[in-house]
MARTIVO-111833 format. One record per residue: x, y, z of N, C-alpha, C in turn; residue in three letters; residue number from 1. Coordinates in nm, 3 decimals. Atoms other than C-alpha are relative to their C-alpha. Layout:
BEGIN
X;Y;Z;X;Y;Z;X;Y;Z;ALA;NUM
...
//
This chain:
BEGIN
-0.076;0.119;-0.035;14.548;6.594;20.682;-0.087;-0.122;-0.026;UNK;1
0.102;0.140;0.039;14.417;6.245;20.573;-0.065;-0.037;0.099;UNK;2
0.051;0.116;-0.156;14.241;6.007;20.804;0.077;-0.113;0.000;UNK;3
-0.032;0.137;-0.004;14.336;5.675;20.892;-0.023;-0.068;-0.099;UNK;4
0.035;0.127;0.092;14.104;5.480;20.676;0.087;0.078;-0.152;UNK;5
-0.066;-0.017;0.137;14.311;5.695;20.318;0.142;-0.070;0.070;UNK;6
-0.130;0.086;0.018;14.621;5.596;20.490;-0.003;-0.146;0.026;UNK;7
-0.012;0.197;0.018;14.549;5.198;20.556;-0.069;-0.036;-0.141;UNK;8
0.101;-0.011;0.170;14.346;5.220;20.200;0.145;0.011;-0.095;UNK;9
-0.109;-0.024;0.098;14.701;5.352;20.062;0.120;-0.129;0.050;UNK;10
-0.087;0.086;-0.034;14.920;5.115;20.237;-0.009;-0.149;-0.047;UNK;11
0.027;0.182;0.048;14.714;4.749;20.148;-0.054;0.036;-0.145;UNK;12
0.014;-0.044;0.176;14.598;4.879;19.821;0.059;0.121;-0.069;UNK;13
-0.045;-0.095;0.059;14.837;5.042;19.643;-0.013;-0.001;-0.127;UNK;14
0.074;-0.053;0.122;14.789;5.212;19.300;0.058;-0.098;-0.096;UNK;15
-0.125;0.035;0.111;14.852;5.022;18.989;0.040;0.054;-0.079;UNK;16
-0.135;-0.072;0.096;15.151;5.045;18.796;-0.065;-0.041;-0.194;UNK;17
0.048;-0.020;0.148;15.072;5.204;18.444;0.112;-0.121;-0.089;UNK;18
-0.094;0.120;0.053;15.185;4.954;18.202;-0.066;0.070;-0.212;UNK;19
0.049;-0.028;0.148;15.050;5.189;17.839;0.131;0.053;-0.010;UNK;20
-0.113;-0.008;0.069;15.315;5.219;17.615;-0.008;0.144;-0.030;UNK;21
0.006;-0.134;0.037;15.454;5.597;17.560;0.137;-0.018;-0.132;UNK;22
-0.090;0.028;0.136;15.678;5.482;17.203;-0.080;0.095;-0.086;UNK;23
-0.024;-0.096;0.069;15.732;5.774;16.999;-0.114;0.116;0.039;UNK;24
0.014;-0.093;-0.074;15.640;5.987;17.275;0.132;0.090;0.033;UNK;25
-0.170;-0.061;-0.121;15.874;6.238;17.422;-0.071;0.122;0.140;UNK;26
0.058;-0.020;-0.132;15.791;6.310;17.814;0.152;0.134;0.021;UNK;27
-0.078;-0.079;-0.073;15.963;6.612;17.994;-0.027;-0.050;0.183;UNK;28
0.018;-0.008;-0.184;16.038;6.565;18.379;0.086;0.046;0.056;UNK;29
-0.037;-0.086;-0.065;16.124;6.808;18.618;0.060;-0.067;0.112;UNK;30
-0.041;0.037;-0.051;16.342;6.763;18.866;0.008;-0.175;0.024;UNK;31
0.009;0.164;0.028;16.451;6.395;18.726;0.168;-0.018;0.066;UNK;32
-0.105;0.060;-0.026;16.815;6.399;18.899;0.007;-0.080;0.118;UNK;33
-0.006;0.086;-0.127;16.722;6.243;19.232;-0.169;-0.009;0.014;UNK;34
0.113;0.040;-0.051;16.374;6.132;19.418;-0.130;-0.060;-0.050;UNK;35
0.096;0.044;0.051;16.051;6.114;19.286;0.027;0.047;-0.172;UNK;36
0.007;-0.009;0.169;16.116;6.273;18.935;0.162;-0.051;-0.080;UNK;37
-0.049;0.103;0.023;16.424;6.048;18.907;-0.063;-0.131;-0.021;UNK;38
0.075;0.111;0.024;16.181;5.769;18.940;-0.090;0.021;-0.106;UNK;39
0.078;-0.027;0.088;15.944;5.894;18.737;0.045;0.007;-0.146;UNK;40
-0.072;0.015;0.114;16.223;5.940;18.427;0.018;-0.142;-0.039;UNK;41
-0.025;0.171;0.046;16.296;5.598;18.443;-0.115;-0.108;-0.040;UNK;42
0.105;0.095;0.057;15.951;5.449;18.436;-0.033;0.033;-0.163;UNK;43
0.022;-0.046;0.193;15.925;5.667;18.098;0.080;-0.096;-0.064;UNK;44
-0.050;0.078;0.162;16.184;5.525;17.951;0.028;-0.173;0.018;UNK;45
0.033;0.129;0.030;16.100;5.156;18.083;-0.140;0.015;-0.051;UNK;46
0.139;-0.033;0.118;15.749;5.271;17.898;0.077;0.010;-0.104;UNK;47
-0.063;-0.035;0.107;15.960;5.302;17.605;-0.032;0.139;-0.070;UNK;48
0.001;-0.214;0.090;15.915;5.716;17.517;0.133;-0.032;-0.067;UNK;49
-0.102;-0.039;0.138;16.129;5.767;17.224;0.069;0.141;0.070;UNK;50
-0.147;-0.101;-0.089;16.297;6.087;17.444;-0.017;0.055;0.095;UNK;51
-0.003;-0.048;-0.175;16.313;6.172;17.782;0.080;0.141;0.005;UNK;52
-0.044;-0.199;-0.053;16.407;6.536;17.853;0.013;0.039;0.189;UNK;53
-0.002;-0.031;-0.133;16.550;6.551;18.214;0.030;0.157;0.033;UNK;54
0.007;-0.137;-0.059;16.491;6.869;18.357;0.085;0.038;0.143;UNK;55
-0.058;-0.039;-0.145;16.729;6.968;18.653;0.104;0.127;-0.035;UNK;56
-0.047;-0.200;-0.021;16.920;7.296;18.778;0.143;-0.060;-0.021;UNK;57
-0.111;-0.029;0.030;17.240;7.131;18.788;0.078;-0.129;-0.125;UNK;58
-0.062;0.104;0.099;17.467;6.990;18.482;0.061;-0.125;0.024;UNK;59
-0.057;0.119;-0.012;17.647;6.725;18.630;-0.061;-0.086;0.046;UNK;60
0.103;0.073;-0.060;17.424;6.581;18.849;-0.106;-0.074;-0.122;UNK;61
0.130;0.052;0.138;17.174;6.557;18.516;0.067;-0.104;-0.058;UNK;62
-0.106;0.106;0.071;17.465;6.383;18.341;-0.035;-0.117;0.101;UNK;63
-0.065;0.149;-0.102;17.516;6.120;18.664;-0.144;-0.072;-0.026;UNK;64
0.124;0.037;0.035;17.115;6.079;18.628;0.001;-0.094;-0.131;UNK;65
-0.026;0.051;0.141;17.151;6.026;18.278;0.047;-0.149;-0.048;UNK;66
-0.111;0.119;0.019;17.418;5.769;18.309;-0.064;-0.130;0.064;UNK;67
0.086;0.070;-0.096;17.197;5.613;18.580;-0.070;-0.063;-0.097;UNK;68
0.102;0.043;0.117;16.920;5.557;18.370;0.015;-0.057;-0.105;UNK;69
-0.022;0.088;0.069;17.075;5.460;18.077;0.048;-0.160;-0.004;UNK;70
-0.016;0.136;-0.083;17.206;5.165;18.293;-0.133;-0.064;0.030;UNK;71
//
């Protein structure tokens, strides 16, 4: 379990946000229809990766993701 000082260390300094370009990359991410690897799809493709490959168990849900994101 952490200590205190990693969690007030994580709270006033938080990590920075990658800003290297992934163009004419193509990223896979796992479980990208909701939470963290929903977030994580989207920073790809505001990194501009040339193709995102969402990985999830169910079809529609991937689609609604999809639709998400492309928004």
């Amino acid at each position: 379990m952490p200590g205190p000082v990693f969690l007030l260390k994580g709270k006033f300094l938080p990590p920075k946000q990658i800003t290297t370009t992934f163009e004419s990359k193509t990223v896979i991410v796992t479980g990208s229809n909701n939470g963290v690897g929903y977030a994580t799809a989207l920073k790809y493709v505001q990194l501009a990766a040339s193709t995102v490959i969402l990985g999830v168990r169910s079809l529609p849900k991937g689609e609604l993701a999809k639709s998400h994101i492309e928004k």
